[in-house]
Structure formats: C-alpha cells, structure tokens
C-alpha positions in Angstrom: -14.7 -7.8 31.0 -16.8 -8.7 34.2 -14.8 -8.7 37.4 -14.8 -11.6 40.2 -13.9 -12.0 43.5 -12.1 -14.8 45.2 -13.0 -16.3 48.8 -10.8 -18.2 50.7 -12.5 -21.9 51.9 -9.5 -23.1 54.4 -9.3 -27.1 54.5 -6.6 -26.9 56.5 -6.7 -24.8 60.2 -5.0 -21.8 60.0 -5.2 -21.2 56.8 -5.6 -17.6 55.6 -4.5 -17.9 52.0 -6.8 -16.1 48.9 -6.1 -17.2 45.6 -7.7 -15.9 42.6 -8.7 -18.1 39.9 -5.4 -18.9 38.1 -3.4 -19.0 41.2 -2.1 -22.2 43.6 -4.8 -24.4 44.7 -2.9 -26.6 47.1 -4.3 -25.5 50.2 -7.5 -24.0 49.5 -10.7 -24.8 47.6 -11.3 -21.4 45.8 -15.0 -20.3 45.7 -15.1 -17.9 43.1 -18.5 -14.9 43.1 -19.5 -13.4 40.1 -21.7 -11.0 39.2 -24.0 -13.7 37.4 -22.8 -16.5 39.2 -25.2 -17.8 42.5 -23.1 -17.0 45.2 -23.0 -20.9 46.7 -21.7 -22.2 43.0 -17.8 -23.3 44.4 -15.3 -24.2 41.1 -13.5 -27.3 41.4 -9.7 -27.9 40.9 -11.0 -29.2 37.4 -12.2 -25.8 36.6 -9.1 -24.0 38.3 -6.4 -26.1 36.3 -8.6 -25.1 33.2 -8.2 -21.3 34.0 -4.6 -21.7 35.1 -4.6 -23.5 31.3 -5.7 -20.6 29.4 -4.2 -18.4 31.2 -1.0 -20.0 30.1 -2.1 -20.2 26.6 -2.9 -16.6 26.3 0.4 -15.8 27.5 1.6 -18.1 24.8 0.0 -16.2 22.4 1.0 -12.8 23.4 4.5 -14.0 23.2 3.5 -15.3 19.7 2.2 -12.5 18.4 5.0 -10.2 19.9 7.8 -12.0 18.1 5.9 -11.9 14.9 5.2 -8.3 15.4 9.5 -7.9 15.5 10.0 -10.5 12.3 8.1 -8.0 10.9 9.3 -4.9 11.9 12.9 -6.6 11.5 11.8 -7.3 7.4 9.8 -4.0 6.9 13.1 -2.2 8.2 15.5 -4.0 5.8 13.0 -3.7 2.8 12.9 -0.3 2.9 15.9 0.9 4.4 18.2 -1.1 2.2 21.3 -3.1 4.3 21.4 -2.3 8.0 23.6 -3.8 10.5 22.7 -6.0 13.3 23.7 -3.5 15.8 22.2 -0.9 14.4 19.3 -2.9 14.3 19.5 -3.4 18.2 19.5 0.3 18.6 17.0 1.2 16.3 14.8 -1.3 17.7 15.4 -1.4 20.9 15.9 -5.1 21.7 19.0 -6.8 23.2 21.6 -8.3 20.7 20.2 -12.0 21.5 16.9 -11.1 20.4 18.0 -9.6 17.4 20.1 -12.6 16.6 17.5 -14.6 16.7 15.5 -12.6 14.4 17.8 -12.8 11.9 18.5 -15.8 12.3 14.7 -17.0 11.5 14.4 -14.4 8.8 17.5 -16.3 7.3 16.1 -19.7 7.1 13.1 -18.4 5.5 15.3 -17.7 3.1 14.1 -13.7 3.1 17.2 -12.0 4.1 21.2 -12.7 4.6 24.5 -11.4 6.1 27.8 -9.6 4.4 30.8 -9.3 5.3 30.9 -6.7 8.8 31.6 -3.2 8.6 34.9 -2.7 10.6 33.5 -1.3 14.1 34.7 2.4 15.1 35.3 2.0 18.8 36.3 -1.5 20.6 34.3 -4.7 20.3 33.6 -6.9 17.3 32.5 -5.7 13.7 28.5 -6.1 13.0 27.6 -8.0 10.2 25.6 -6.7 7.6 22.0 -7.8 7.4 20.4 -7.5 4.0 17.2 -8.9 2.0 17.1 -11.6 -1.0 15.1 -10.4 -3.5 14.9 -14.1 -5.1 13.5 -15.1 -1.7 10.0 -13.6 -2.1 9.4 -12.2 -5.3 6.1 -10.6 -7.0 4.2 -9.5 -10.2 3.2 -6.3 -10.1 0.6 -4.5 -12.7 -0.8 -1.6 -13.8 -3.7 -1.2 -16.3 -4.6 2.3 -17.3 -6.4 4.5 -19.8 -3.5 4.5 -22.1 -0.8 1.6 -21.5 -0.8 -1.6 -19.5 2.5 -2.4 -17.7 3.8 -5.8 -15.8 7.2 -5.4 -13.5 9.1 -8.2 -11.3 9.7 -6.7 -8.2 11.9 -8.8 -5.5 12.4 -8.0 -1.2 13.8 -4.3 -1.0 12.5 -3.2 -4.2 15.0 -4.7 -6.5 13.5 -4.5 -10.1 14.1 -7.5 -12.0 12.6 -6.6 -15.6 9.4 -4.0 -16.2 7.9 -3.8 -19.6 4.8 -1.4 -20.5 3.2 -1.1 -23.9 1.1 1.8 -25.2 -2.6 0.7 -26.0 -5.0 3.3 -28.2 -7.9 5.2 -26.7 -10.6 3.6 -26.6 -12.8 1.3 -25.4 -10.5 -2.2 -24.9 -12.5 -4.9 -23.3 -11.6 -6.1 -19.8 -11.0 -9.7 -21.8 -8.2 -8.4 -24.5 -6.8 -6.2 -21.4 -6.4 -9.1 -18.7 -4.8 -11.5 -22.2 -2.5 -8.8 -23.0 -1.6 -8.6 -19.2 -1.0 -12.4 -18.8 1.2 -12.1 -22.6 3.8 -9.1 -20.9 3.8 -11.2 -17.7 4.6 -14.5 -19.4 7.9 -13.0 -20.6 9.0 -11.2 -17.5 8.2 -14.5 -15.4 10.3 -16.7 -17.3 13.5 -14.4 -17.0 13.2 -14.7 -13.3 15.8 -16.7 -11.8 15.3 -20.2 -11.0 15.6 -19.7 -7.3 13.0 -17.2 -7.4 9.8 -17.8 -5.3 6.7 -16.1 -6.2 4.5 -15.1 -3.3 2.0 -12.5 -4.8 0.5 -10.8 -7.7 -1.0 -6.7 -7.3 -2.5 -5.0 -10.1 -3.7 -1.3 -10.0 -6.3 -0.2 -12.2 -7.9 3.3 -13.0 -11.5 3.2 -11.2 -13.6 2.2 -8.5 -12.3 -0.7 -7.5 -13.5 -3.2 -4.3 -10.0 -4.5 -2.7 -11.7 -7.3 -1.1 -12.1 -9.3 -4.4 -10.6 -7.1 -6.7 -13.9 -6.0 -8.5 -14.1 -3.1 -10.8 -17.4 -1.4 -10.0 -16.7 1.3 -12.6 -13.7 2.8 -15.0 -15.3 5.3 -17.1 -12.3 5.9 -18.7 -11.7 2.3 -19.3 -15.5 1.8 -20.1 -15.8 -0.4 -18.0 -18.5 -1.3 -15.5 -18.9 -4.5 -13.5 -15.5 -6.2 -14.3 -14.7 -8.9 -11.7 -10.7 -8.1 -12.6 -9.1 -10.0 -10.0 -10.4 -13.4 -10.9 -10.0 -12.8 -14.3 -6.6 -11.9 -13.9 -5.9 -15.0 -11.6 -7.4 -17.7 -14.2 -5.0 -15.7 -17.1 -2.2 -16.1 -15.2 -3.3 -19.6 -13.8 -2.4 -18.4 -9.8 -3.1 -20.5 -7.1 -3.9 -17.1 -5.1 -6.1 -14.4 -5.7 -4.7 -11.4 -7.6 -4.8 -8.2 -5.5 -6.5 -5.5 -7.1 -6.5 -1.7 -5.6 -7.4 1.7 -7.4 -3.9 3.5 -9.3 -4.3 6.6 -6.9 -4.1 4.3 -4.1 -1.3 2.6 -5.2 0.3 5.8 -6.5 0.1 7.3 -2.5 1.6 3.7 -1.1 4.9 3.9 -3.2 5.2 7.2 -2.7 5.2 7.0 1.0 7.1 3.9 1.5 9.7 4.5 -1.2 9.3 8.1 -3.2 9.4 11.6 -2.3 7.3 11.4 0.8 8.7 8.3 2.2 8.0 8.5 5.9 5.6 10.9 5.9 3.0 10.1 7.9 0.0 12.4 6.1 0.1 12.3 2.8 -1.8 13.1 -0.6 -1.3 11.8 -3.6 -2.9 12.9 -7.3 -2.9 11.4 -9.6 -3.5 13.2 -13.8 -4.4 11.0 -16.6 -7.5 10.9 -18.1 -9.2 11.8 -15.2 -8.2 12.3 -11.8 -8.0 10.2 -8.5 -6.7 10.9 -5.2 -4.6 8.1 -2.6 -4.2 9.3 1.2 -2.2 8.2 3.8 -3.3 9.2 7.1 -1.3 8.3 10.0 0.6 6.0 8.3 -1.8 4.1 6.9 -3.8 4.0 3.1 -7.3 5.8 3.8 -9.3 3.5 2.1 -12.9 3.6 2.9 -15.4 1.0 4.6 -15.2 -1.1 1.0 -11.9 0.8 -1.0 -14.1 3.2 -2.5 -12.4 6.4 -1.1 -10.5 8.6 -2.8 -12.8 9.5 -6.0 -12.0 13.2 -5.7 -11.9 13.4 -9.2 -15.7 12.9 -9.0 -16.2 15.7 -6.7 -18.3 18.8 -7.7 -16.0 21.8 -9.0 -18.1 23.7 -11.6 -22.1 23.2 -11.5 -22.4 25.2 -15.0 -19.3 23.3 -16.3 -19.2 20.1 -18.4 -20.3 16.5 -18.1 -17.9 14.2 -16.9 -17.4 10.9 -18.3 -19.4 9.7 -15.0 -22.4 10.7 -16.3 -22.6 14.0 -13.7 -21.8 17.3 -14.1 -18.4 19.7 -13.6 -16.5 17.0 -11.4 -13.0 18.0 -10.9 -11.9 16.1 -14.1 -13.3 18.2 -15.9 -11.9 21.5 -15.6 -8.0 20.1 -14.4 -8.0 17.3 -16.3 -6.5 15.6 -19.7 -9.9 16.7 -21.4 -9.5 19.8 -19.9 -5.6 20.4 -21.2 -6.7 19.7 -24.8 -9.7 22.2 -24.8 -8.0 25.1 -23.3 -4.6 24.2 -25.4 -6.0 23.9 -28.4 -4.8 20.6 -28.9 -6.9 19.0 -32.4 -9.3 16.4 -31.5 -7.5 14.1 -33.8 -4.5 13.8 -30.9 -5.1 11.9 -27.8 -4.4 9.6 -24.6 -0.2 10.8 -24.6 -0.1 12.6 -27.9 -1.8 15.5 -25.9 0.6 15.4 -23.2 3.8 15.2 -25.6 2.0 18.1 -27.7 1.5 20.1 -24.8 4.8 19.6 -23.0 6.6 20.6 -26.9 4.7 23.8 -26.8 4.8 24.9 -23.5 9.2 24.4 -23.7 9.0 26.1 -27.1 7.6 29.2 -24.9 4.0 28.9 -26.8 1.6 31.2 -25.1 -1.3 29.6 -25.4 -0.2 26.7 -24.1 1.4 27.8 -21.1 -1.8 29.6 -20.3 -3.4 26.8 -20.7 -1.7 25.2 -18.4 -1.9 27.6 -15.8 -5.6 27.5 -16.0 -5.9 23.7 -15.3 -3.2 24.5 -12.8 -5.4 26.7 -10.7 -8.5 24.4 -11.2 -6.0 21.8 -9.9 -5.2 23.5 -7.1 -8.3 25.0 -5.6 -9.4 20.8 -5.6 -6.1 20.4 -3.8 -6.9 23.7 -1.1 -10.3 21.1 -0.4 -8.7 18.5 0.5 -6.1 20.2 2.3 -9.2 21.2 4.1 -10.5 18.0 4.4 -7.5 15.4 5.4 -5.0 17.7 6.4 -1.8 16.6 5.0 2.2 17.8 5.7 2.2 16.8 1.8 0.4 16.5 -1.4 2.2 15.0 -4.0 1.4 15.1 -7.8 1.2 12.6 -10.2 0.5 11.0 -14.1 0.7 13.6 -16.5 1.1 16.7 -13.9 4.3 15.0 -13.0 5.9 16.4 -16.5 3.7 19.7 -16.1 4.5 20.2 -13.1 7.7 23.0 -13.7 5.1 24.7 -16.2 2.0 25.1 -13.7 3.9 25.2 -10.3 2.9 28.5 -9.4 -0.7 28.6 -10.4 -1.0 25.3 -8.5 0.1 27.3 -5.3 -2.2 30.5 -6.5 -5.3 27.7 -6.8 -4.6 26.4 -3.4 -4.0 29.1 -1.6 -7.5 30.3 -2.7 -9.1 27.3 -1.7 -7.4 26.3 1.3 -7.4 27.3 4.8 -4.5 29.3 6.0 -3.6 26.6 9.0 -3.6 23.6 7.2 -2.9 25.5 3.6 0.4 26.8 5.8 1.7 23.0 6.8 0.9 21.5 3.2 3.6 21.4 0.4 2.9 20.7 -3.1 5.7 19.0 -4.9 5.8 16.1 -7.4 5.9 12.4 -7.6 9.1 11.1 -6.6 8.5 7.4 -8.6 7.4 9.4 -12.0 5.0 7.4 -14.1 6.0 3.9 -12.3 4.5 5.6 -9.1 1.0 2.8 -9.5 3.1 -0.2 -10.8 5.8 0.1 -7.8 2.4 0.4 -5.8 1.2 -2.8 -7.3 4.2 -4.6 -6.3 4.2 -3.2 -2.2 0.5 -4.1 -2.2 1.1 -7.7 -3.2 4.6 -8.0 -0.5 2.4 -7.0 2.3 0.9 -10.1 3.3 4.8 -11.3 3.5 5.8 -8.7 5.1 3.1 -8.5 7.6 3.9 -12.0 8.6 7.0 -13.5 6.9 7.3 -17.0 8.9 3.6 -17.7 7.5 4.1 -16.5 4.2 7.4 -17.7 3.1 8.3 -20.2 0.7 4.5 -20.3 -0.5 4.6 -20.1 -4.3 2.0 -18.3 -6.3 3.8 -19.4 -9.6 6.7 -20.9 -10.6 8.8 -19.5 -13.4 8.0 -22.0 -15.6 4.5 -21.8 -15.3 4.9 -17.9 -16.1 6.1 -19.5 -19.6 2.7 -20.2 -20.5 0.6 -17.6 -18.9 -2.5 -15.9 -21.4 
C-alpha cells in the first residue's frame, strides 16, 4: 500500500488544521503528496468526497462481511453441535445477546433453523430458548460411487438422514455411462420420499480416484477403469440439476466426515485411510481438507513401498496397494481367485473369528505393510490422529497390533509418539456422509446467499435417469 502525506492549504487566516484524505474539508483545501504524485498536483473536494465515499463503502463491506462471517459460524455451530441455546450461543461466541438475536432471527426467515420451547434457567433471569436447525430447510443428495457398490443418501441441516440406499455392483469394469444411470435410478427414489417442504440446495458425489474438484473430472480410477470421465456433468444432466454436481476423491470425503462428525471430530490434524480395492489417504491440516494446487493430493496409495514387489493397477510398480491392500489380503489369505470385491472381506473376516491361522497371519502382514505407509506419513503431515477406513474398518480388532508394530518402525519417535491409530468412527458411510458435508458447504459458508435456491424439486427427483 503506498503511503501519502497531507498539507494543510489555509483559506481562512489562522487556520492550522491537517486533514488527511477522507477527513473534513470545510476549512481547508487538502493538497495531498504522493510518492508518484508531482508534488504541485492539489485534489479537489470532488476527489476528497470520492475518497471519503469509499472509504464509507469499505467500511460497509467489512461490516458485511463480518456479519456473514457470524451467520455462519451461528449455522456451522448448530449443524454440528446439534440444539444449542441462545445464551449459550452468546458465550460460546462471544457476542452480546442483541447480536445473537438477530442472528437467529435472520437464520429463521431463511427458513434454516428454529426455536423450542426454553430450558428452565438455573439461576435468576428468563429461560433461553432453544435454537435448532430444519433439516427440510436446506437439504442435499449425497453419493458415493466405488469399486464395489454405488450409494445415494438424503442428508438434511445437522445431519439428519432422510433415506440412504446402496446396492452392491460386480467387479469389473462398469462404464462411467451405466454407473452415473444407475446413480440417477437410486436417487430418483430417495428424492421423491423427501418431504414436500424440502428444498434442495446441493448434490456431492465421492468417487474412488483422481479426481479435479473444480469440475468434478475423473482423471483416472484404475479400479473403476476409468480414465478421462468428465463425472460431474454427467451426473448433473442424469439428474437434470440446475447446478453443478460436486465431485471430490472418497478419501477426501472419508477425512471431512470424520472430522466434522466421526471419531475425530474437532481434531484439527488429521489422517484418514481409506482400504478397498486400493488405498487413498484424506488429510486435514489445521482444520482444513489438504487438497492440493488442483485436488490431486492424497494418492498415497500410489506411493512406492516395495521396488521388487508387484505391479499396481496404475501401471507402476510396489505402490502401497499392493502389499496392504484388498489384492494383497486375498494373496497372502489364500482367498480363491474365484471370490472377490466383498466376498474377500466377508471370507477373511469368517476365518480370522473362526481363529484360522493363516488368515490371521495374513492379516497381520498387510497390517504391518499398512502401518509402515502410515509411520511415512506420520512423518510427512504430522497428525494427533490417523483414522482407518473401508475394509480395515472391520479388520481393524484383527490387525491392531501389527498396525502399531508397522508404524512404529516407520515413524519417527516425536511425531510417531503424538499419533494415534484408531478406526473410522462413520463405518463404511464415512465417503457418502462426506458427499453430503461437501455439497452443504456452500450453504453453510454463506447461508443468506444460498438459501431457498433449489437445485431440484422433489418432483423432478421422480423422473431422474
């Protein structure tokens, strides 16, 4: 910012008064210098009342911005936190009781959130009323396509859970075409059961692979097969949105619900892994999704474990996949080749209760491939916790302790001692309640802008695909 200085022209004797540029004119003409201004050029009152404009107008804005910065905070609270009173609101918050009233108040007529009956109050003045979201008042579609099942979920404000349906698909290689119809036919079914009242504001699908979040383009899902699927317009024309379908990578979306509503809720630095087929990693630093300059990051499935190990689906060879992963669990398991996608995870999970050796050592094994990956990128990122999900979320009592073995081996001892390894909180729904947090946060970033703008009405849901 380049710095002036104001001069003082008197027009009236006596007078002694400097002004700067936005400040009272009435007496003075103000000659302002500045560095790349000739020191003779003199601004008129035109150009003073234009400054003391826009100086105005920024102030506006700041004001603007603040009070949408606490209709959001106000929201965020409530949709994650569940009911909250108004004065707990004021202390949690820290603004007077007028400011939150009028918070409410505005969150109200949006239609996003309303009051119960008080709590009784525990010392002297009047009971607080309780403050608490309407799910019908922004509502989304959330989805999850991966290697073996494609799922659809309503999701309303606060994470109520309308209806969720998820059907198994077979292995193999199922075109991005029959996957986005047999999206828009779950979705069709679940949209026409919302209630009337109900206003759609979003649609977020997670899928398994490398996916760009700025259009929702699928650069590559080997275990899809896919390559060069432009998945978020597809899935907008099947669904016939007026809006662009948000489309992030399942890891990613595993790590978000897992820190806004699972196991690590809150916690600021956070890992999350996520088994199926193959492997991917979502990571919360600070707060906030580690994404990447394009929403590439998190591939650590594809990083280099074992050079004399096996090819990866990716074309390269001994990525971590490969020795922790689904392939990986059949191999050592002895799992027949004519079982796969969950047939190997029910298998293995049968044997390993029934006490079957072989299976249990099998487990271990992936289990300390699995965690020497996780002692990297507790070396890397950090995290107070790493989180596991997909198909080590069911394994996860069977391969605990080679996990921690793994990790210790490969970690650091300062960050290894600060890192805890447990598992997912959400289950397999962990990418799908992702899907649905992804597609509120436009709303909830800024709810008097986004409000009341429908996506989809239930009817229309009726014929979707």
């Amino acid at each position: 910012m380049r710095s002036t200085r104001a001069v003082c022209r008197p027009v009236r004797r006596g007078c002694e008064h400097t002004a700067h540029m936005f400040g009272p004119a009435t007496y003075c003409r103000v000659k302002v210098v500045a560095p790349d201004r000739p020191s003779g050029d003199i601004l008129d009152r035109t150009q003073i009342t234009a400054g003391r404009d826009a100086h105005h107008r920024a102030r506006g804005v700041a004001a603007e911005e603040l009070r949408r910065h606490n209709l959001a905070t106000v929201l965020e609270r409530l949709h994650l936190l569940g009911p909250i009173s108004r004065s707990e609101l004021t202390a949690t918050m820290g603004l007077n009781r007028s400011t939150i009233a009028d918070l409410i108040g505005e969150l109200t007529t949006l239609g996003l959130v309303e009051e119960g009956p008080a709590i009784p109050a525990s010392g002297p003045g009047r009971p607080s009323p309780m403050v608490r979201t309407r799910p019908q008042g922004a509502s989304v579609l959330a989805v999850e396509i991966s290697v073996d099942s494609v799922a659809v979920a309503t999701v309303g404000l606060g994470g109520h859970v309308y209806q969720q349906l998820r059907a198994a698909k077979p292995r193999g290689r199922v075109s991005p075409q029959e996957t986005v119809q047999e999206v828009a036919g779950l979705a069709a079914s679940i949209l026409a059961a919302l209630p009337p009242e109900a206003v759609l504001v979003g649609v977020g699908a997670g899928v398994a692979g490398v996916t760009r979040r700025l259009d929702g383009f699928v650069h590559l899902a080997p275990n899809l097969g896919w390559r060069n699927v432009p998945l978020g317009a597809m899935l907008a024309t099947a669904l016939g949105l007026s809006d662009p379908v948000l489309v992030a990578n399942e890891a990613d979306l595993g790590a978000l619900a897992e820190y806004r509503r699972g196991v690590g809720a809150g916690v600021p630095h956070l890992i999350y892994i996520s088994g199926e087929a193959g492997i991917g990693a979502g990571i919360i630093h600070d707060g906030k999704p580690m994404l990447g300059a394009a929403g590439y990051a998190g591939e650590a499935g594809h990083m280099l474990m074992n050079p004399d190990g096996y090819r990866c689906r990716c074309g390269a060879i001994g990525c971590w996949e490969t020795e922790a992963g689904e392939a990986a669990l059949a191999r050592h398991a002895g799992i027949p080749t004519t079982v796969e996608g969950l047939g190997i995870l029910d298998t293995v999970v049968a044997r390993a209760t029934a006490g079957d050796r072989k299976t249990l050592e099998a487990i271990a094994e992936i289990g300390r491939w699995l965690g020497l990956g996780i002692g990297n990128l507790i070396n890397v990122f950090n995290p107070q916790l790493v989180v596991l999900g997909g198909f080590y979320h069911p394994l996860f009592p069977f391969m605990e302790e080679a996990v921690d073995e793994g990790a210790r081996l490969g970690a650091l001892a300062a960050p290894g001692d600060i890192a805890e390894i447990t598992t997912s909180g959400l289950g397999s729904d962990a990418p799908l309640m992702g899907a649905a947090e992804l597609a509120l946060s436009g709303l909830i970033a800024d709810p008097a802008r986004a409000a009341g703008h429908r996506v989809l009405s239930p009817a229309e849901g009726e014929s979707g695909g």
